[in-house]
Every structure is written in structure tokens, then in C-alpha cells.
C-alpha positions in Angstrom: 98.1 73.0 54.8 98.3 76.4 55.3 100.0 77.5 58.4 99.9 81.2 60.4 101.8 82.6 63.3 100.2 82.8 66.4 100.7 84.0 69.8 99.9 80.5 71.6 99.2 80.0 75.8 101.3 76.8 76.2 101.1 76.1 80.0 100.5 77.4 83.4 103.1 80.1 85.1 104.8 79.6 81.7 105.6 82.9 78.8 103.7 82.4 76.0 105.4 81.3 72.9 105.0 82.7 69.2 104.2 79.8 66.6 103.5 78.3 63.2 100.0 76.8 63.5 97.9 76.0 60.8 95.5 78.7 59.8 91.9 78.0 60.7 88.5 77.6 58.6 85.0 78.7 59.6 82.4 76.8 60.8 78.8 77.0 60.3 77.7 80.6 61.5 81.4 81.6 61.6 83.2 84.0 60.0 86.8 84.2 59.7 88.9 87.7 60.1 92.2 89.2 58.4 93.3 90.1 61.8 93.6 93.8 62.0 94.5 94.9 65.4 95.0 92.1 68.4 95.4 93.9 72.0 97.4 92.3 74.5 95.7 92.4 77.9 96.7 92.7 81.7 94.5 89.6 82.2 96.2 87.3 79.4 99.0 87.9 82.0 97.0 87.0 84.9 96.0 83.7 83.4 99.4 82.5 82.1 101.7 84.2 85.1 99.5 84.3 88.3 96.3 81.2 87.6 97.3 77.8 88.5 95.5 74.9 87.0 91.8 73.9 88.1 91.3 77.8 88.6 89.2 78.5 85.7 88.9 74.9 83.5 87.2 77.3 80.4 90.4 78.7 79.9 93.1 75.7 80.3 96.2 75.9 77.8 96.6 75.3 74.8 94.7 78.0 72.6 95.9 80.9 70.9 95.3 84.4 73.1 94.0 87.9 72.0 90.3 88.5 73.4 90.9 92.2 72.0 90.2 91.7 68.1 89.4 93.6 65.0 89.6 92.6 61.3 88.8 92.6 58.1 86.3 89.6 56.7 87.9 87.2 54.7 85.2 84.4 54.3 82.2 83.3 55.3 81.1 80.3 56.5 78.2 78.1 56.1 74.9 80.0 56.6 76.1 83.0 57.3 75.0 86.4 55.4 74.7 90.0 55.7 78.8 90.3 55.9 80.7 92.2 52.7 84.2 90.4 52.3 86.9 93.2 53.3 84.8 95.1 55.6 85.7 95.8 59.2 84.7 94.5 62.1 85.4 94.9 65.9 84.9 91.4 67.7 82.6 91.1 71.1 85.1 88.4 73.3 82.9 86.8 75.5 80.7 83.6 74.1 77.9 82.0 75.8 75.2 79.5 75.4 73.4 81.4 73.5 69.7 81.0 74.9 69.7 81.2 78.0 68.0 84.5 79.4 71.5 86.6 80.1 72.7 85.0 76.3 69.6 86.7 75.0 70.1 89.7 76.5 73.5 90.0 74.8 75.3 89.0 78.4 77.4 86.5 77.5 79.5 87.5 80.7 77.1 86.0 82.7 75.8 83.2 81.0 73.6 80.8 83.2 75.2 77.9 81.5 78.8 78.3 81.8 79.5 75.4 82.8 78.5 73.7 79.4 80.7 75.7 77.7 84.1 75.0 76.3 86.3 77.9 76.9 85.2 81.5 77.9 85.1 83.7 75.6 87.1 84.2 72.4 91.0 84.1 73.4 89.9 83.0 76.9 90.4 79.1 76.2 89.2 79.6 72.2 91.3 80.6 69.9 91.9 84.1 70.0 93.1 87.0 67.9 96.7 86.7 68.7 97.4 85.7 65.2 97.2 86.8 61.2 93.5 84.9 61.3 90.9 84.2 63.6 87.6 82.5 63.4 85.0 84.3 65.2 80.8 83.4 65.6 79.1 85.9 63.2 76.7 87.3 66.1 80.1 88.6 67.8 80.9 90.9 65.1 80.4 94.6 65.5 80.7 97.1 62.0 83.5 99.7 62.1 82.6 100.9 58.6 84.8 103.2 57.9 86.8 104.0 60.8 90.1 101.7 61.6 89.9 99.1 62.9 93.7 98.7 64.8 92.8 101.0 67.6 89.5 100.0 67.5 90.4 96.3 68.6 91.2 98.0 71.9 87.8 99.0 72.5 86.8 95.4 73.1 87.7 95.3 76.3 89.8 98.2 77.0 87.0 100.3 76.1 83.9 97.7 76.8 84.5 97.2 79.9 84.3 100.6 81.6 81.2 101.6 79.1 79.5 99.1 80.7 80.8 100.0 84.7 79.7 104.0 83.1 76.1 103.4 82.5 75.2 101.2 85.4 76.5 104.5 87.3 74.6 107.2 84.9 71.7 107.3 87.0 74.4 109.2 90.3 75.9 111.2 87.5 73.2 112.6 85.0 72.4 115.6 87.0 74.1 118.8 87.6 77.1 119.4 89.7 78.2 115.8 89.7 81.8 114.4 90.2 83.2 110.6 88.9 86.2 109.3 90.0 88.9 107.2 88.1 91.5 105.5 90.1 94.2 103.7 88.0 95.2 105.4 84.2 96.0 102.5 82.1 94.4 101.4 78.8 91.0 101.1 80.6 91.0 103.9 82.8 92.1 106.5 80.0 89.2 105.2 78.2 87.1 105.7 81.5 87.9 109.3 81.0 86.5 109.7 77.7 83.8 107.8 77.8 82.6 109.9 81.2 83.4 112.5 79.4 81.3 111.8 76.3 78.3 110.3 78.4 77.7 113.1 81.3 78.1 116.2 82.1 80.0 115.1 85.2 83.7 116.9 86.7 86.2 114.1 86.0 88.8 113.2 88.7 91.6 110.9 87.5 94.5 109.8 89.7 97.6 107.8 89.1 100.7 107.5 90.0 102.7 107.9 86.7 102.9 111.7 85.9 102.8 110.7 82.2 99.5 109.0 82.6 98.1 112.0 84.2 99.0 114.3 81.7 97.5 112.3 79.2 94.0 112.2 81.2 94.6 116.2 81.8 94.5 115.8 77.5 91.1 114.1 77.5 89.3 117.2 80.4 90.5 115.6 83.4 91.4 117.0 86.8 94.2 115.0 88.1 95.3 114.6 91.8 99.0 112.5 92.2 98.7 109.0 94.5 99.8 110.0 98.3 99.1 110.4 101.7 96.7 113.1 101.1 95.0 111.5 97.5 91.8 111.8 99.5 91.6 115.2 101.3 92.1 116.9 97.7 89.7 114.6 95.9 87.4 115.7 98.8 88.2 119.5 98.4 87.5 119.1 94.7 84.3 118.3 95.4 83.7 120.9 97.8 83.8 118.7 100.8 81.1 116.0 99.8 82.7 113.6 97.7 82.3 111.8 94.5 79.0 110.5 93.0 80.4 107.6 91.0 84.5 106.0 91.6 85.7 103.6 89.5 88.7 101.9 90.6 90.7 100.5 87.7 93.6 98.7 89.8 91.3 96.8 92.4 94.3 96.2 95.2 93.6 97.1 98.3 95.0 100.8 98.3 93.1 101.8 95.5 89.9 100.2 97.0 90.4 102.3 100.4 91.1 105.4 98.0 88.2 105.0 96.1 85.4 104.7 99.1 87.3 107.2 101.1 86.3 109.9 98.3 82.9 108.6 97.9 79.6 110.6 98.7 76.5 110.1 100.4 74.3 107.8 98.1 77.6 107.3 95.6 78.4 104.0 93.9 81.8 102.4 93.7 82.8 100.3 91.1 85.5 97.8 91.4 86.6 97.4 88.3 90.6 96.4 87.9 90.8 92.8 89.1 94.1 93.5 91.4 95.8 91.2 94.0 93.2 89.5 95.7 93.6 92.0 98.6 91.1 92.6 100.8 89.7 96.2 102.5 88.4 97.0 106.2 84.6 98.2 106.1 82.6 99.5 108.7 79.0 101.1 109.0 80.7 104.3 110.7 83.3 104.7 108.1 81.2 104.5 105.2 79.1 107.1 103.7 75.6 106.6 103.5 73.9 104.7 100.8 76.8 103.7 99.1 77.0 101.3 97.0 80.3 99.2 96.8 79.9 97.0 93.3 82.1 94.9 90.9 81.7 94.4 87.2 82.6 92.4 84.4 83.3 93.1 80.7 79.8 94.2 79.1 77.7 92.8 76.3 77.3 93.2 72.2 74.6 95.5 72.8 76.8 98.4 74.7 79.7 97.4 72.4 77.9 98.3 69.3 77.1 101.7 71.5 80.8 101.9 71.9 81.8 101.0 68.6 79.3 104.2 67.3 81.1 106.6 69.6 84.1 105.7 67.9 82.9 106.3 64.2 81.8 109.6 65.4 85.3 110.7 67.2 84.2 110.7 70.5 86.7 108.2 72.0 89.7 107.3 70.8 91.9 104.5 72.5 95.8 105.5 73.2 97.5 102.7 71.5 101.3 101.2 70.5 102.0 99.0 67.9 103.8 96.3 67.1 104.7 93.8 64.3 103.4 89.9 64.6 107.2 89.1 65.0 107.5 91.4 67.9 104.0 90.5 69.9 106.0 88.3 72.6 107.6 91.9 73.2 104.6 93.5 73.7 103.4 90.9 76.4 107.2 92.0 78.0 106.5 95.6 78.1 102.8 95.2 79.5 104.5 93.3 82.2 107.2 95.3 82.7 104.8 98.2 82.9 106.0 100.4 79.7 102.4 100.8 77.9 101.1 103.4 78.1 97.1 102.9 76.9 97.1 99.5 75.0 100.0 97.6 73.0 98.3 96.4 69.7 99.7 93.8 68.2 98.9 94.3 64.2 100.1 91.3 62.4 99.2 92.6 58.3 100.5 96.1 59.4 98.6 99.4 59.8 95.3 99.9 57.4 
């Protein structure tokens, strides 16, 4: 048998646990990766730290994590064609049916038959990319050609995930003199910033409360306001007094929330994005601007990814990453909760490219 190290969700309100698992084989229409890059997400925290069992069966313990992946192809299972051994790949996470009408869209996130499913996506109850191998349905693979793939892997989710809150909100910010908001600089709202920036012509606003992660968002053509008492009154003055066509709140508690549709426009859209506390926020018709739309979204599909993955090969995004050894991926999960990222902590168990 030939064994691997993997980063393994054991139990329930329980730290993961680094271990020797035997290294797994592809299955018809599979494809198994050389792990290149494995990102370690806010959410793998949420579901080992804060979910409690019968929350979410598709993604009960015990399965290996990382639903951030990118690799290198190192065989091919049974049917499967139009794949060159040793090329790159970025991995889309989520996994669906397969047929029904959201599946065939490429909308795994919101597959009508969920409940048929085993697990969730790929390091949401399957066996993820938290490891030095990972089996992976060949329809979930994305080409990086030539670019690397260890930054890349955070693009699956890091990256995806606001793409896919961006273009639903193109149609208030593809016209001249617009403003977007982004509330929260982590690894996803850093890549908010770019990805505005590479998709509109709109003013950015970006706001955090970590000086560092504003100067890095001031880096990418930002205009950064500080958290505080008066967050608001100089988004506002930004924007001349009207507000924000499009906020995206990356941090979803209840502050952010209030921060986000108090600098909202007339006829704006507000994105929840960040999945947050559970907290909930006041509304009333008086308080709230016309016509504006208050929305929540999740992840995106293979379709925008492979949009994603092309803005990458050409240099227009590039994700703020740290890396760290297989050996010293439990470490990563500590600093992510200890809030010491900055960007995404990629865990790259064969080393760099």
C-alpha cells in the first residue's frame, strides 16, 4: 500500500489532525493530481470549530480537507481523455448531480439534487486537496497552462467566489462614474479588488480594519477608508454624497452588513458575501435607499472559474499568498485562526514549481 500525508477533519469542534493515509486511485472519469497548491480556508474552520453535528450531513467527519486545489496530473483514470500527464490544473470544488438543470449549467452550488449526494463538494465531506494527492472528477479540472499553479489554487474559492458576486453586479457598475464597495480585506476581498478592477471601470472603495490590509488594496488602485464611527460619512463623501453602486461585504457580521447598506445608492445592490456570525441587521423602508437590492451568494460555477483561471494566465489578478510545507499545514490552520494571513495560506506539499 502506498500511504500519503494528509490534513484529515476527524470530528466535530475538534483541530484537525495531520496523517498517514493511504494514497488514493482514480475512478472512472477521475483524474488524480500531484497536489500543487492546497489553500486553507476560513470555512474549513467554520465546519470543524463552530458546526455541530446534523448541521450539514454532506460534510460529516472523516474526510480529508482542502476545497482550494491545484495540481499537476499524474494519471488518468478509466475513460478519461484530453488530459497531458504533468500539466496543470486548477480544481472547481463544488460537485453536483450532474444533470439536473443548475449541474448543466455548470452550478454545482445549487444543485437541485443535493440531497442525493454524498458530501458537497471536493474537501467539503470528499476528500480534498489537503494532501500530496487528490482524486478529482475530470469535468472539475480547469487548465493553468503555463502559469503556476500554487497561487492559483487560491483562486478556487478565494478568487471564485467574488468573480461570481462581481458579474451578477456588472450590470450597476458598467457605466461611467460608478463606485463598488469592498468591506472586509482578507484573501477574498483582496481578490475583490482586482477583479473590480480588471472587470469595470468602476472607483474602488476598500475598508478594513488592519492598516496592512489596506495598504495592500491601496497596491491593487484602491481608495481605502479605516473601520470607525464615521466609515460611512467618508465612503459617502467619496462618492459625492450618493453612495455606492455595488458593496460587497466580505465579513457578513452584523457591523459590516449595517456598513455596507449604509453606503449604498439609490438602485445599488449589496452583496453579502462573507458568511459571518449569524448576526442579524435592523431594516426599514425609511432607512433604506431606493431600489436596493440586498443579496447573498455562493461560490460560482466551472464556467466563471475557467474566466477566472484566463485572467490569471494573462496577469490580471494575482492572489496574495503564504506558503507552507505539508509538515507545517496544521500551522497554517493556527495562523488563519489566529488571524496572521494576510491573503491565503497555501499549503504546498511537493514544494514550490
Amino acid at each position: 500500500m502506498t500511504t500519503m500525508k494528509a490534513v484529515r477533519f476527524t470530528a466535530y469542534k475538534t483541530f484537525p489532525e495531520l496523517k498517514e493515509i493511504e494514497r488514493p486511485a482514480p475512478g472512472p472519469g477521475e483524474v488524480l493530481l500531484k497536489v500543487a497548491g492546497a489553500g486553507a480556508c476560513h470555512s474549513d474552520v467554520a465546519v470543524y470549530d463552530e458546526f455541530e453535528p446534523g448541521m450539514n450531513p454532506l460534510v460529516d467527519p472523516e474526510y480529508t480537507l482542502g476545497h482550494e486545489t491545484s495540481g499537476w496530473v499524474e494519471e488518468l483514470g478509466e475513460g478519461v481523455t484530453g488530459f497531458e500527464v504533468g500539466s496543470a490544473q486548477l480544481v472547481y470544488g463544488p460537485v453536483g448531480c450532474g444533470h439536473c438543470p443548475a449541474c448543466s449549467r455548470g452550478q454545482d452550488t445549487y444543485c437541485q439534487n443535493v440531497a442525493e449526494m454524498d458530501y458537497a463538494g471536493i474537501g467539503l465531506g470528499r476528500d480534498g486537496g489537503m494532501a500530496e494527492y487528490v482524486t478529482v472528477p475530470a469535468r472539475n479540472l480547469v487548465p493553468l497552462g503555463d502559469a503556476d499553479p500554487v497561487p492559483a489554487s487560491a483562486l478556487a474559492d478565494a478568487g471564485l467566489t467574488p468573480y461570481h458576486a462581481i458579474k451578477l453586479a456588472l450590470p450597476r457598475l458598467n457605466r461611467a462614474g460608478a463606485y463598488a464597495l469592498v468591506v472586509g480585506l482578507g484573501g477574498l476581498g483582496l481578490m475583490a479588488v482586482q477583479i473590480l478592477k480588471a472587470l469595470t471601470g468602476a472607483t474602488v472603495i476598500a475598508t478594513d480594519m488592519k492598516p496592512e490590509a489596506m495598504a495592500e488594496a491601496e497596491k491593487y488602485g484602491a481608495v481605502t477608508v479605516p473601520s470607525g464611527e464615521d466609515q460611512v460619512a467618508r465612503i459617502r463623501e467619496i462618492t459625492g454624497g450618493r453612495g455606492v453602486d455595488a458593496a460587497f461585504d466580505f465579513v457578513g457580521i452584523a457591523a459590516t452588513a449595517r456598513a455596507a447598506l449604509d453606503s449604498a445608492a439609490v438602485q445599488s445592490r449589496v452583496t453579502i458575501v462573507g458568511i459571518g456570525n449569524g448576526s442579524t441587521i435592523d431594516w426599514s423602508f425609511l432607512s433604506t435607499p431606493y431600489e436596493a437590492e440586498l443579496v447573498t451568494t455562493y461560490w460560482g460555477t466551472v464556467e466563471e472559474l475557467h474566466e477566472l483561471a484566463g485572467l490569471y494566465r494573462d496577469g490580471k489578478v494575482e492572489p496574495l499568498y503564504t506558503t507552507y510545507a505539508m509538515d507545517g499545514a496544521l500551522q497554517a490552520y493556527r495562523d488563519l485562526q489566529d488571524g496572521k494571513i494576510s491573503g491565503r495560506a497555501v499549503v504546498v506539499p511537493h514544494g514550490q514549481a
